[in-house]
N, C-alpha and C positions, 0 to 999 in steps of 0.2 A: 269623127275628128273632134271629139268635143273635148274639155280640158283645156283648155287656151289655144287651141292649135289652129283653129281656121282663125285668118286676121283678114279683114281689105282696107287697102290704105287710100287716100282719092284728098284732092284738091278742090274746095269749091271757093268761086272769084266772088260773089256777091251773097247778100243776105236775101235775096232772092232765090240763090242756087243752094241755098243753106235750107229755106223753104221746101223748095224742090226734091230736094232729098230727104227730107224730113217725111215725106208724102209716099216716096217711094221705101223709107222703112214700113212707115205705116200699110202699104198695103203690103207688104213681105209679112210687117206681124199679124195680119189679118189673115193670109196663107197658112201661115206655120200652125197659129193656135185653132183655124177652120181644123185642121189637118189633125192636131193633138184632140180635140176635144171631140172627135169620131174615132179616133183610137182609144185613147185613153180615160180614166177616171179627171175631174180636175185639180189639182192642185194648190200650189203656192202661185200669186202675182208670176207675171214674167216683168224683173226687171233690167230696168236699161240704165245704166250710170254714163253718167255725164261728165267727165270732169275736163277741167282747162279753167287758163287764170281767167278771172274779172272782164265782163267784155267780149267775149271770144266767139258768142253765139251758142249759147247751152238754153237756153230761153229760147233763142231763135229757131233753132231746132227742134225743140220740144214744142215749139208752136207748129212747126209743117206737120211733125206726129201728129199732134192733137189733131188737127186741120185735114189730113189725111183720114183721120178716123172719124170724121164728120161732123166732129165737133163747129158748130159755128158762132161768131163772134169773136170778143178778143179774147186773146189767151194772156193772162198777168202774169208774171211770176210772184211766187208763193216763196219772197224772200222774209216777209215776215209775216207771213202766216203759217210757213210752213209745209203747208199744205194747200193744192186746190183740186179737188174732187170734180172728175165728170162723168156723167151717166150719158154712156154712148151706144151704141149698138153692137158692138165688143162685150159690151158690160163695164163694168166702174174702173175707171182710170183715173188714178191718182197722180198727179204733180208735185213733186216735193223739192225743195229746196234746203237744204244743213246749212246755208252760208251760215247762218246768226245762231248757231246752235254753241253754246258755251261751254256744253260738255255732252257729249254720245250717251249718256243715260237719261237724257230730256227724253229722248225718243222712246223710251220705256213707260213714262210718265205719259206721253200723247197717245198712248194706244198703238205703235208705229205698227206689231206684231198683228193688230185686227187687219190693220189696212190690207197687208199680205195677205190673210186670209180672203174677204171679201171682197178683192180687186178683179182683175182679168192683168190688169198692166198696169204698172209704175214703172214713175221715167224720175229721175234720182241723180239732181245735181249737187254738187259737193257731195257724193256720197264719202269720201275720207274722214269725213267727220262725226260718221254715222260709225268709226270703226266699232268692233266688239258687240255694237248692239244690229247692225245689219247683216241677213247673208249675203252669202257671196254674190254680187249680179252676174245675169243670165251673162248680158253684153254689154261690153265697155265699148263708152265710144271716147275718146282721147279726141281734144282740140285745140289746137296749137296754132299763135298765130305764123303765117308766113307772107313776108310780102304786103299786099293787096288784101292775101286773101286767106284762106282756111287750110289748114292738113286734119283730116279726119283719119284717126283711125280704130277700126274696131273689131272686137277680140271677142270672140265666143268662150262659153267654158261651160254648155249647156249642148245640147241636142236643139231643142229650142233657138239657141241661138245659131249655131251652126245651118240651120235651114234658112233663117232670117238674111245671113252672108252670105249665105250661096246663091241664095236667090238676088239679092242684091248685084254681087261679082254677076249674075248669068245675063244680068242686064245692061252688061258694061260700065259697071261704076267703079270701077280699081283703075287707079294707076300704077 
């Protein structure tokens, strides 16, 4: 089902449940790429796009990921760095942020294409910004405020991701 076609849609009330779930990607992407890299050769980064306006919890989320991959300490956002690299036991996970990017061909100039190369996982907020000069992410996740609280939704368009969702959905996290 890969091509856009698997989506889970879910609500989370607090930046705590924001965490939460961050933790439960993280160990679905621990799953999936255990799973790819005894099948197959490895590859490109898997990444994960983040998008939603200012505020919305794309940081917040990318912190349970991180956190879930056993990263410890804090997690910054890498809004004007750009990037924050972490050597995890996954292997190198990259943090990126486009908000302050003034034109998509920056990322040509920072090496964006090495990252891919020698990552395991990028998590990739404002990716829109990154148009032309990024491929296509594995998995979108969409964040939208409602209410109180969060609508998350996210869209596979990878094999890869498509096992991330499912595994996700088999644990009860759709509404």
């Amino acid at each position: 089902m890969a091509n856009g076609q698997t989506q889970l849609i879910l609500k989370l009330v607090s930046e705590e449940t924001m965490i939460q779930f961050g933790a439960s990607i993280a160990a679905a992407i621990t799953a999936v790429l255990a799973q790819q890299r005894a099948t197959e050769m490895p590859g490109q980064a898997l990444l994960i796009a983040l998008q939603g306006d200012l505020g919305v919890g794309k940081t917040t989320l990318s912190r349970g990921i991180l956190t879930g991959l056993g990263h410890i300490g804090s997690v910054k956002s890498p809004t004007y760095t750009l990037v924050e690299p972490y050597d995890l036991s996954l292997g190198k996970v990259c943090h990126f942020d486009f908000y302050r990017l003034i034109d998509a061909e920056e990322l040509e100039y920072m090496g964006f294409q090495d990252y891919l190369v020698e990552s395991r996982l990028c998590l990739i907020e404002w990716p829109e910004r990154g148009a032309g000069f990024m491929p296509e992410a594995d998995l979108l996740i969409e964040i939208i405020q409602q209410g109180d609280g969060r609508r998350l939704s996210l869209s596979g368009v990878s094999e890869r991701a498509d096992g991330i969702i499912s595994q996700l959905d088999s644990e009860g996290n759709g509404v």
